[in-house]
N, CA, C and O atoms as a Tinker XYZ file with bonds, in Angstrom:
   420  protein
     1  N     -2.181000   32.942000   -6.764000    73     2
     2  CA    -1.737000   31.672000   -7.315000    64     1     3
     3  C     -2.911000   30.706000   -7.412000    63     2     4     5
     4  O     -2.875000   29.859000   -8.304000    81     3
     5  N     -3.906000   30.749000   -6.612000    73     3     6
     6  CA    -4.696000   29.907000   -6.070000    64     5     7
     7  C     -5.960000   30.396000   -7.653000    63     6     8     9
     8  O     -6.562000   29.544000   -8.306000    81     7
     9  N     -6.024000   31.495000   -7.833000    73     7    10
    10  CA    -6.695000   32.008000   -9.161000    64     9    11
    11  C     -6.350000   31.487000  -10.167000    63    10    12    13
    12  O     -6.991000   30.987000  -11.092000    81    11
    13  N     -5.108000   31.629000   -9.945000    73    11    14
    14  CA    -5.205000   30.946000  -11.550000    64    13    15
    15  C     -4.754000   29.560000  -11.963000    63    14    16    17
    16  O     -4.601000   29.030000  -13.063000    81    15
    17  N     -4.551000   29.049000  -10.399000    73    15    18
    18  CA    -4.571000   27.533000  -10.502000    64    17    19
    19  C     -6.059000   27.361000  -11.057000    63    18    20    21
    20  O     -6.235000   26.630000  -12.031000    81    19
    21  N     -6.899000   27.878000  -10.587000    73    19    22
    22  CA    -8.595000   27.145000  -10.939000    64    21    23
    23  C     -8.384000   27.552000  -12.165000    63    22    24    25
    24  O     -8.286000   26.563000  -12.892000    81    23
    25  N     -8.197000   29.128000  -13.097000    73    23    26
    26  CA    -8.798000   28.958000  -14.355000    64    25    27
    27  C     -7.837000   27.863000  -15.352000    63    26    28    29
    28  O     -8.163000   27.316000  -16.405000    81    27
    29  N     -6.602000   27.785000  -14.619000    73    27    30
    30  CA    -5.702000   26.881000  -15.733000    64    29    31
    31  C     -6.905000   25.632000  -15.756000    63    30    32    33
    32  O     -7.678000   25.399000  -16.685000    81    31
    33  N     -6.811000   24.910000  -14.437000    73    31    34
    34  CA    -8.411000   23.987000  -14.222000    64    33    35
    35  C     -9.086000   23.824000  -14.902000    63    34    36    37
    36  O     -9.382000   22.766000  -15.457000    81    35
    37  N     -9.594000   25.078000  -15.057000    73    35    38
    38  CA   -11.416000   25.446000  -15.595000    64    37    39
    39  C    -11.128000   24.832000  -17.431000    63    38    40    41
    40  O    -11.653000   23.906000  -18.050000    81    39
    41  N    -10.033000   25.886000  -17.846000    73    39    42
    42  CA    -9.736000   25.885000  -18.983000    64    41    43
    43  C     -9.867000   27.311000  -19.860000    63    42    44    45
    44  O    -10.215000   28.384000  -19.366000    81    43
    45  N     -9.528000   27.102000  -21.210000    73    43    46
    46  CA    -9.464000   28.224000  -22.216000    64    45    47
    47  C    -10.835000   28.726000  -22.261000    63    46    48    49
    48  O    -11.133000   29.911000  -22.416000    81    47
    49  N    -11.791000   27.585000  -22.093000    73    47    50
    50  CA   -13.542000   27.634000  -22.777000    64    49    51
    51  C    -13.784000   28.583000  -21.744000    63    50    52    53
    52  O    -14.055000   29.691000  -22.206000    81    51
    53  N    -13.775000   28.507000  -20.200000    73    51    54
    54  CA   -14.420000   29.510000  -19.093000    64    53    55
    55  C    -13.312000   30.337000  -18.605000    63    54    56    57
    56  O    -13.690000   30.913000  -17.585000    81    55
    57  N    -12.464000   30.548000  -18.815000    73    55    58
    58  CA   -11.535000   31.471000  -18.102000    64    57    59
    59  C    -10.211000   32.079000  -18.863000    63    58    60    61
    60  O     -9.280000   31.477000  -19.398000    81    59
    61  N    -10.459000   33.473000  -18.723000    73    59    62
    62  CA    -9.532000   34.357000  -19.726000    64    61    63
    63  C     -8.487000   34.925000  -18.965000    63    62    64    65
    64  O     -8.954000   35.679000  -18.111000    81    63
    65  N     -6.991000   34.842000  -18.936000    73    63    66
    66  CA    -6.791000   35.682000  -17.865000    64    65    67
    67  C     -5.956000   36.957000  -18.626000    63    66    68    69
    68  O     -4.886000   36.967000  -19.236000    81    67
    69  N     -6.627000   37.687000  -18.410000    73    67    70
    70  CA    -5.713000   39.124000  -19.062000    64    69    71
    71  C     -5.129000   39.688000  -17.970000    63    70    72    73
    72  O     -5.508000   39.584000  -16.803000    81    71
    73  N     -4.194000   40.291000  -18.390000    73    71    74
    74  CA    -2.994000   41.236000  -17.797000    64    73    75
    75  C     -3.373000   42.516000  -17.994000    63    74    76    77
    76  O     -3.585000   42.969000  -19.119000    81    75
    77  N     -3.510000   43.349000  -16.659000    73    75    78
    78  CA    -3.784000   44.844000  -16.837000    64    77    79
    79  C     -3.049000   45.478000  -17.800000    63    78    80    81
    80  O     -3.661000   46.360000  -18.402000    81    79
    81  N     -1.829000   45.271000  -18.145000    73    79    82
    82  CA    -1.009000   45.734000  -18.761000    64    81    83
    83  C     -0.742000   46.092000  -20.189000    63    82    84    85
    84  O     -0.319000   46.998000  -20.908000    81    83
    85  N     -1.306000   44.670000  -20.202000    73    83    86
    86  CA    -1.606000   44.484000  -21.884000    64    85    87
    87  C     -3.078000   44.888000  -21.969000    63    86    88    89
    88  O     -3.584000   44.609000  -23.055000    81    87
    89  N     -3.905000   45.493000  -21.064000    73    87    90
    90  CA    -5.381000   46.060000  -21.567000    64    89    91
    91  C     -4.822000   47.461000  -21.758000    63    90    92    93
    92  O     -4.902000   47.743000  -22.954000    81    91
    93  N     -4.245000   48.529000  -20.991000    73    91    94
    94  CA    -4.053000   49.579000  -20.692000    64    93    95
    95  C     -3.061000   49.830000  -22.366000    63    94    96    97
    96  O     -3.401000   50.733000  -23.129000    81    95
    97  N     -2.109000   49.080000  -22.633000    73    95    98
    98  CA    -1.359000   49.065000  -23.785000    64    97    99
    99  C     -1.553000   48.760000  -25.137000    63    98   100   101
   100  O     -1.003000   49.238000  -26.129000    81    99
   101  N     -2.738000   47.569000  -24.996000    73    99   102
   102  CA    -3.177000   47.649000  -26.240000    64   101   103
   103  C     -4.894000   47.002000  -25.812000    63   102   104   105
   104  O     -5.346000   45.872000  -25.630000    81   103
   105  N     -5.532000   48.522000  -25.778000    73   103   106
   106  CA    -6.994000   48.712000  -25.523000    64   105   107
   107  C     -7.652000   47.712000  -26.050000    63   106   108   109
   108  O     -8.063000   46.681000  -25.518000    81   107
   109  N     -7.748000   48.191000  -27.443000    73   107   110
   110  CA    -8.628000   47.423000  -28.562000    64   109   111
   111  C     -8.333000   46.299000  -28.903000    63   110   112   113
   112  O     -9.161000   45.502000  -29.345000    81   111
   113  N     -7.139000   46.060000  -28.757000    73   111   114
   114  CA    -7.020000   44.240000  -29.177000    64   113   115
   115  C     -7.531000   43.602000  -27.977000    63   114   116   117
   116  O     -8.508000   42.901000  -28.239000    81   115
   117  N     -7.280000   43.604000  -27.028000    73   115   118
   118  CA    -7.681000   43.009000  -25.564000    64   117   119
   119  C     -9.209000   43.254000  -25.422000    63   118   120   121
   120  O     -9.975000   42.466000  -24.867000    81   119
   121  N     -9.510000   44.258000  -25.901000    73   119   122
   122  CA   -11.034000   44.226000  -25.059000    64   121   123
   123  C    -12.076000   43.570000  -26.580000    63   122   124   125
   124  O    -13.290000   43.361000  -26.559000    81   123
   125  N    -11.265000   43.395000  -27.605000    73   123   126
   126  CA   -11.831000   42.619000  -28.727000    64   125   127
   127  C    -11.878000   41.322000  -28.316000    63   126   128   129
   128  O    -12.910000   40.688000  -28.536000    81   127
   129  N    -10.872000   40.756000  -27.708000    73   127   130
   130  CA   -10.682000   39.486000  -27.353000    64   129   131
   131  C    -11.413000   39.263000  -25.989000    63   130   132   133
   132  O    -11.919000   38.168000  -25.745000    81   131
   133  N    -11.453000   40.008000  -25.347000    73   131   134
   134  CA   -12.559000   39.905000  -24.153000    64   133   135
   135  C    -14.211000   39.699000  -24.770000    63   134   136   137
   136  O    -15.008000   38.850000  -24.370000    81   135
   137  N    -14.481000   40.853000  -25.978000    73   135   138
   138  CA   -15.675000   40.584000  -25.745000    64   137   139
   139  C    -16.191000   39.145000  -27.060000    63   138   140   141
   140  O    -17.315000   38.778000  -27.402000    81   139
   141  N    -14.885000   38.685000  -27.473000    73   139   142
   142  CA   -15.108000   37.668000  -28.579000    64   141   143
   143  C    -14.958000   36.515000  -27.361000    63   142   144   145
   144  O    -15.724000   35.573000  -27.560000    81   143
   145  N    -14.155000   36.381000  -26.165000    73   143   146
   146  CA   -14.336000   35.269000  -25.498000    64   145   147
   147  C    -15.861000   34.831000  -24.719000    63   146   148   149
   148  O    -16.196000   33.660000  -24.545000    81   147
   149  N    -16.620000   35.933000  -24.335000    73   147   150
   150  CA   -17.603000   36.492000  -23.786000    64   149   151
   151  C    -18.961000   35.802000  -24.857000    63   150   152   153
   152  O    -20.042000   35.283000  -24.580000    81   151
   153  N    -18.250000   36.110000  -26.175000    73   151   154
   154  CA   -19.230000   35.611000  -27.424000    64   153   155
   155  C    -20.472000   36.486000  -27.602000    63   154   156   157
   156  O    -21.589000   36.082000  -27.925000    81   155
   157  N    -20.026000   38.041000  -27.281000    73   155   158
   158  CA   -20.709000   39.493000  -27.391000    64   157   159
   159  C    -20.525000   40.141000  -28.690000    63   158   160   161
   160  O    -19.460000   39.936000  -29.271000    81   159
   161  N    -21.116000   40.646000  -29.051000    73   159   162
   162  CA   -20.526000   41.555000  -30.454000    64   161   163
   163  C    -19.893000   42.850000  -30.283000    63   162   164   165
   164  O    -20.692000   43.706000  -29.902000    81   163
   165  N    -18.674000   43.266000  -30.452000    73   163   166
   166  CA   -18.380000   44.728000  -30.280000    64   165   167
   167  C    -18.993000   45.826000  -31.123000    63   166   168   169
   168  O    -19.622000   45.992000  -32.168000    81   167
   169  N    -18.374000   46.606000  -29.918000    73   167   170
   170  CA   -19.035000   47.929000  -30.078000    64   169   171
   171  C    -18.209000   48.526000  -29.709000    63   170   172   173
   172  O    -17.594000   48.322000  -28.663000    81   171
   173  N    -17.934000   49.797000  -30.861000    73   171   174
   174  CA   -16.507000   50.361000  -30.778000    64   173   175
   175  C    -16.821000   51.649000  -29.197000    63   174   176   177
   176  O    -15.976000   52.426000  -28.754000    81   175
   177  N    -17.942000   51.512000  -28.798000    73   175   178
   178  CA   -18.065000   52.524000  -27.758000    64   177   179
   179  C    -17.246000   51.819000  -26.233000    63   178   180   181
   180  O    -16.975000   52.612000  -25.332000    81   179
   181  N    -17.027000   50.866000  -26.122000    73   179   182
   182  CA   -16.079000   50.028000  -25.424000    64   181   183
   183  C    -15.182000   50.499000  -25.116000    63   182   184   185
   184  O    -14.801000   50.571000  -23.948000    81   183
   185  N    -14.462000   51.060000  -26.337000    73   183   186
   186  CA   -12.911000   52.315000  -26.409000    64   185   187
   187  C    -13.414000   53.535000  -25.482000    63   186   188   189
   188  O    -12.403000   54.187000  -25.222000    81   187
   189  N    -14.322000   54.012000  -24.989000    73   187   190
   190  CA   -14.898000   55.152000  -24.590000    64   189   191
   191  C    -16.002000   54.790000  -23.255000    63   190   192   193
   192  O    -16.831000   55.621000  -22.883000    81   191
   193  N    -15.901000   53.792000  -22.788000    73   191   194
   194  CA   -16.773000   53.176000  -21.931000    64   193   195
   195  C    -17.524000   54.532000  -21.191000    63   194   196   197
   196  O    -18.735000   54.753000  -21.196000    81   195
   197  N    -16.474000   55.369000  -20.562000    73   195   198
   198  CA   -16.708000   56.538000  -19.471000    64   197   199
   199  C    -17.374000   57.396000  -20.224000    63   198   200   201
   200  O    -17.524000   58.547000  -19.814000    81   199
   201  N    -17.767000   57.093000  -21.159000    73   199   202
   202  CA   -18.534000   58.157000  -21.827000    64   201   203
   203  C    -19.737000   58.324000  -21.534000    63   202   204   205
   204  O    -20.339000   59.397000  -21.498000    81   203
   205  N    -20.257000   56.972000  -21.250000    73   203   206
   206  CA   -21.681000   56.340000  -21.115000    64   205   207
   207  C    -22.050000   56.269000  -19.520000    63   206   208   209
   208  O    -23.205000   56.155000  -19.110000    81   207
   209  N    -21.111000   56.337000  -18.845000    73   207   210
   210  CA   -21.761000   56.289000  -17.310000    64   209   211
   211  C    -22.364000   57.136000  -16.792000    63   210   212   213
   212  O    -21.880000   58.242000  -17.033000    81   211
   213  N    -23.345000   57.155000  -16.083000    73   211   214
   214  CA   -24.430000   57.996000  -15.413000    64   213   215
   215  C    -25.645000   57.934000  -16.712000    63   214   216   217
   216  O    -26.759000   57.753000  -16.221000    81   215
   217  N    -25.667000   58.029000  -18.023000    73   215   218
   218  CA   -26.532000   58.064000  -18.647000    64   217   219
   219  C    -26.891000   56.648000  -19.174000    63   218   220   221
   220  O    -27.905000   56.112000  -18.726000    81   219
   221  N    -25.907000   55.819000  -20.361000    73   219   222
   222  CA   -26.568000   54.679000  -21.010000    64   221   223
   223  C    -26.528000   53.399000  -19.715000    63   222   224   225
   224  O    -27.369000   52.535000  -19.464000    81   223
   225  N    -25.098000   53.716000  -19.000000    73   223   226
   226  CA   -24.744000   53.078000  -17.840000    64   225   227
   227  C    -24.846000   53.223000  -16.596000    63   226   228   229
   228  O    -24.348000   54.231000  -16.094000    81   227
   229  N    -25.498000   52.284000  -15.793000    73   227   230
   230  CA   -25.403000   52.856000  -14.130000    64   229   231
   231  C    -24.603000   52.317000  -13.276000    63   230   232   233
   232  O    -24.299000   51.148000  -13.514000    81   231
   233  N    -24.103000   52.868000  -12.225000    73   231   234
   234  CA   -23.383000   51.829000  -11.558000    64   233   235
   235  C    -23.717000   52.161000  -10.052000    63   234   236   237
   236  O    -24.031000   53.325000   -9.800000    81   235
   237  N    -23.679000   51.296000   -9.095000    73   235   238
   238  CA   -24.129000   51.302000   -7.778000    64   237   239
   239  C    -23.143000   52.060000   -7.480000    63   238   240   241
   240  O    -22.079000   52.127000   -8.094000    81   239
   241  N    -23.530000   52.803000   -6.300000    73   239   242
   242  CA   -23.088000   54.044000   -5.546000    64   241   243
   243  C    -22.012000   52.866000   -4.331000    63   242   244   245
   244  O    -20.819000   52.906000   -4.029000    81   243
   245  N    -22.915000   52.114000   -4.001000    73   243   246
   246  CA   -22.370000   51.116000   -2.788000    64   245   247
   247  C    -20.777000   50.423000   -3.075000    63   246   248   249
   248  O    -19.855000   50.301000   -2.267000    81   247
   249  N    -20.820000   50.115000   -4.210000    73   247   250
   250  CA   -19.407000   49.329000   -4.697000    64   249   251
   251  C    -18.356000   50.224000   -4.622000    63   250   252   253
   252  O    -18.239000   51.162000   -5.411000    81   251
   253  N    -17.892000   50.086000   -4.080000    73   251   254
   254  CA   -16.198000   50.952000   -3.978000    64   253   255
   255  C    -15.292000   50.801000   -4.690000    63   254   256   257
   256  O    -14.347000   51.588000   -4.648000    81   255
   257  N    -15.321000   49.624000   -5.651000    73   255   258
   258  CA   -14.394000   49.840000   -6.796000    64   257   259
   259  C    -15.112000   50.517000   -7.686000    63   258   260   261
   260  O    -14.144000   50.857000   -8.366000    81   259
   261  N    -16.038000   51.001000   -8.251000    73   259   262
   262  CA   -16.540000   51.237000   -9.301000    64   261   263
   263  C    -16.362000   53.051000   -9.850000    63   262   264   265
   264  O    -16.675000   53.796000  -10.779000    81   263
   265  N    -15.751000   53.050000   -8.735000    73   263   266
   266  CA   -14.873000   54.827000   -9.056000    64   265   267
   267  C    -13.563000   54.701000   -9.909000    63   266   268   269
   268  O    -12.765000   55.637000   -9.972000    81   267
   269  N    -13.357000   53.438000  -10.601000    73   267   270
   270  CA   -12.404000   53.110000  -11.511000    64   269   271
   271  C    -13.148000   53.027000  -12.729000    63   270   272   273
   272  O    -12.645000   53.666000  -13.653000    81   271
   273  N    -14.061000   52.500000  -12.951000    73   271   274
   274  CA   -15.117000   52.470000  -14.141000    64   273   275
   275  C    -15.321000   53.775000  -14.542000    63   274   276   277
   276  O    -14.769000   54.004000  -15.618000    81   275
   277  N    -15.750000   54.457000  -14.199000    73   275   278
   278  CA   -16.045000   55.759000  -14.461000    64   277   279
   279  C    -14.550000   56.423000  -14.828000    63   278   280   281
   280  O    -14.795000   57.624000  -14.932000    81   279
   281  N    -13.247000   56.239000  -15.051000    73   279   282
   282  CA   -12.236000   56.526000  -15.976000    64   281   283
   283  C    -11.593000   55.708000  -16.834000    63   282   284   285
   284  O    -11.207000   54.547000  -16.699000    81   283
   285  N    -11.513000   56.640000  -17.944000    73   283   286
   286  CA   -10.958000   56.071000  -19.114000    64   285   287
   287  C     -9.882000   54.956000  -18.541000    63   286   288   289
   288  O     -9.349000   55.026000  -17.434000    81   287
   289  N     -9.687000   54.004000  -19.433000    73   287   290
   290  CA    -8.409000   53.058000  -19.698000    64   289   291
   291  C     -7.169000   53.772000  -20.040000    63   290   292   293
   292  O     -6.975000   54.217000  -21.171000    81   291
   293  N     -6.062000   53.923000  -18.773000    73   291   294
   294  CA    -5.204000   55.108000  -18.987000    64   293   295
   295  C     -3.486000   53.966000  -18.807000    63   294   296   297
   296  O     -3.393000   52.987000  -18.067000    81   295
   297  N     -2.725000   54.341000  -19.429000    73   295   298
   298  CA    -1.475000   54.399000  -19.063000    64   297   299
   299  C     -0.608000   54.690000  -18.136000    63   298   300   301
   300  O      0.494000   54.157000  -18.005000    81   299
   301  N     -1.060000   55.523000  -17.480000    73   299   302
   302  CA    -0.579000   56.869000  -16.461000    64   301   303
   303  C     -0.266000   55.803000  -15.375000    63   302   304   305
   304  O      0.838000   55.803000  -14.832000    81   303
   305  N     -1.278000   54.840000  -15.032000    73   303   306
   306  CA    -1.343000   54.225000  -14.161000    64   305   307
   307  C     -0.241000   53.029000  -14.109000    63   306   308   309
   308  O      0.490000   53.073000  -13.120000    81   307
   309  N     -0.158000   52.639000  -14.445000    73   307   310
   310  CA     1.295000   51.459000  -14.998000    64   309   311
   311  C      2.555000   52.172000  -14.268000    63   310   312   313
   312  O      3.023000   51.490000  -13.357000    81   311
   313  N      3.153000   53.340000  -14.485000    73   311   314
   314  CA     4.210000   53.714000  -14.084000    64   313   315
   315  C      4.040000   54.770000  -12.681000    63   314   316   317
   316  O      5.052000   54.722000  -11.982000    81   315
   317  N      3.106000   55.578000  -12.217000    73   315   318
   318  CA     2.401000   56.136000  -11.276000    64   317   319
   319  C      3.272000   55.925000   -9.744000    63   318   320   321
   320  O      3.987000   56.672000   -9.076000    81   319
   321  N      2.925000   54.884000   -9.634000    73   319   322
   322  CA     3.702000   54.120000   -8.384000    64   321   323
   323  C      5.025000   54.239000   -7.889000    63   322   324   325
   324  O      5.312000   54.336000   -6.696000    81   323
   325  N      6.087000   54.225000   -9.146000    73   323   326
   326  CA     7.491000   53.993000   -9.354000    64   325   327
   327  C      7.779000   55.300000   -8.190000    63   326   328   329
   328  O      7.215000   56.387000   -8.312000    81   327
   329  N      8.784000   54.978000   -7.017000    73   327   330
   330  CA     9.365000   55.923000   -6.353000    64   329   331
   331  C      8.515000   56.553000   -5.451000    63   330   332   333
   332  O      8.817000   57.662000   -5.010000    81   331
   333  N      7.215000   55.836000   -5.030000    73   331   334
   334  CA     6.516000   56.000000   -3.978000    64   333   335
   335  C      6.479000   55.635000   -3.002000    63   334   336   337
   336  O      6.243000   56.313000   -2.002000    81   335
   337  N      6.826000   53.818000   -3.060000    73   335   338
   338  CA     6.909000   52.896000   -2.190000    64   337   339
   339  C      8.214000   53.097000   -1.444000    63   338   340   341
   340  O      9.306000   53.049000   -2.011000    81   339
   341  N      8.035000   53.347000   -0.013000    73   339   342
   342  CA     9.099000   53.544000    0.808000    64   341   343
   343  C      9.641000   52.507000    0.997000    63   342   344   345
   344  O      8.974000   51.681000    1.620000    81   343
   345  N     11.005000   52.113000    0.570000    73   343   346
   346  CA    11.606000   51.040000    1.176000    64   345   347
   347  C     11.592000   50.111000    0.023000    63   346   348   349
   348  O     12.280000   49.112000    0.233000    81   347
   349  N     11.012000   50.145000   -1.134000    73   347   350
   350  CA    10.540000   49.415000   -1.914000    64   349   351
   351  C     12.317000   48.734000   -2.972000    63   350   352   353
   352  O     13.174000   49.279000   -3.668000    81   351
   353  N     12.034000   47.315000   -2.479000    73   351   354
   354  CA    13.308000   46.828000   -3.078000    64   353   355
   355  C     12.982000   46.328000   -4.328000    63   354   356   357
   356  O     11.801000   45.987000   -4.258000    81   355
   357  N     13.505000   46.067000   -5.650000    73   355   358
   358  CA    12.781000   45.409000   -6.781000    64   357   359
   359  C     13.433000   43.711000   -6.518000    63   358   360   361
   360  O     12.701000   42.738000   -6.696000    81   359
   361  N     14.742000   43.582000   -6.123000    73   359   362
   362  CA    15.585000   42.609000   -6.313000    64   361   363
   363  C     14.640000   41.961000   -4.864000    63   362   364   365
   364  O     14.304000   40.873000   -5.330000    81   363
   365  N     14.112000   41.998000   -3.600000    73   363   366
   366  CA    13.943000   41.816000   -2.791000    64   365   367
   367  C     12.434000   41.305000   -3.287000    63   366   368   369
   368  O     12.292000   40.087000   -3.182000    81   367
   369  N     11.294000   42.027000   -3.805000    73   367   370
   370  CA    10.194000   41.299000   -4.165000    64   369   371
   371  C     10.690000   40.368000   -5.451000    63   370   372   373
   372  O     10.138000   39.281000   -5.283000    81   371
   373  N     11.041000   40.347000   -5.981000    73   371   374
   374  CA    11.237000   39.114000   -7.194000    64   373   375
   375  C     11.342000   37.648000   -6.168000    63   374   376   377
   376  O     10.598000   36.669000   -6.222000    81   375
   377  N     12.389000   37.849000   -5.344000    73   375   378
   378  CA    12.744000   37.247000   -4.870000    64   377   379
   379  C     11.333000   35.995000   -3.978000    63   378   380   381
   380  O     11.002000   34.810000   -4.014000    81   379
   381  N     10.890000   37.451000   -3.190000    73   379   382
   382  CA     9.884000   36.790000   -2.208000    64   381   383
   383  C      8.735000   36.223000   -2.926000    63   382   384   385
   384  O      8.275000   35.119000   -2.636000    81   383
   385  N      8.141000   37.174000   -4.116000    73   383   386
   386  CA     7.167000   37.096000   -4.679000    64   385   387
   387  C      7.419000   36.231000   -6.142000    63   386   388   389
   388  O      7.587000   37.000000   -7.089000    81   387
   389  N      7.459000   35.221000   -6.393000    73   387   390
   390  CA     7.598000   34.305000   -7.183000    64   389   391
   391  C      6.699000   34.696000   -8.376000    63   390   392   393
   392  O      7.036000   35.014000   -9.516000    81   391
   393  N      5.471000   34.592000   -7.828000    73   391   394
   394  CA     4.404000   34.669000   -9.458000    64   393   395
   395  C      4.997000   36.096000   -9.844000    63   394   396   397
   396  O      5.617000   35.626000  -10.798000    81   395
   397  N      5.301000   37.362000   -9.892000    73   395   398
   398  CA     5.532000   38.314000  -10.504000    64   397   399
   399  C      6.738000   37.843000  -12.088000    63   398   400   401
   400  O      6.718000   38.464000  -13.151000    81   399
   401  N      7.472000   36.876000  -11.842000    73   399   402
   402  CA     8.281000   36.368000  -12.836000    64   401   403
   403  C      7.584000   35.249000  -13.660000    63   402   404   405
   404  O      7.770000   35.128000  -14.871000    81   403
   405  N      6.906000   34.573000  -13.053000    73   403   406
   406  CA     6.332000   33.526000  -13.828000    64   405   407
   407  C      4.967000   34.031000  -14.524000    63   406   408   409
   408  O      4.173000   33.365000  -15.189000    81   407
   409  N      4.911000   35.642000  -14.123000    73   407   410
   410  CA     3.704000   36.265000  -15.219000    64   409   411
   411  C      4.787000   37.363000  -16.124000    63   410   412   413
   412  O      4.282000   38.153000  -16.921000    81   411
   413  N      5.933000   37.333000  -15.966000    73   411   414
   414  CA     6.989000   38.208000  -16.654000    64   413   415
   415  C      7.166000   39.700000  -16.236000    63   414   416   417
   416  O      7.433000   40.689000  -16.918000    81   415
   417  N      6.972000   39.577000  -15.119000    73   415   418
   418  CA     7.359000   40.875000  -14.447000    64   417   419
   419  C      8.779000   40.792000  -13.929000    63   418   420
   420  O      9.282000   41.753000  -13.348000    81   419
């Protein structure tokens, strides 16, 4: 909450906030608009990022997220979860967890 109190703050000019959801669903429009907010020129190799790692791209060994970079922009992941979470109520987090509705979840 506290995130995106600052970029509402900041404004449109410094702060973009995309939704995993809508990157994973619609790749190319989102990451067009990422790299037009950025004020970068695209490059359709963007669609294919993982193509380029270890060779055009490097990435530190040390960072522990960066074993996500190195795979494609997948779908799979969005629904993955469903029926894993033990105990997992939907009516029970709406409830507790407020921002999940006020981002339209």
């Amino acid at each position: 909450k506290k995130t995106y109190q600052m970029c509402v703050q900041m404004g449109d000019e410094y702060c973009k906030l995309v939704k995993y959801e809508e990157l994973v669903q619609n790749k190319e429009r989102v990451l067009r608009e990422i790299v037009d907010f950025l004020g970068l020129n695209w490059l359709d190799k963007l669609l294919n990022h993982e193509k380029f790692i270890g060779d055009k791209i490097v990435l530190s060994d040390k960072e522990w997220s960066n074993d996500q970079i190195n795979k494609a922009i997948y779908k799979d992941s969005l629904n993955n979860w469903e029926g894993k979470i033990p105990g997992y109520n939907e009516d029970v987090i709406k409830q507790n967890i407020k921002l999940l509705e006020f981002f339209g979840y």
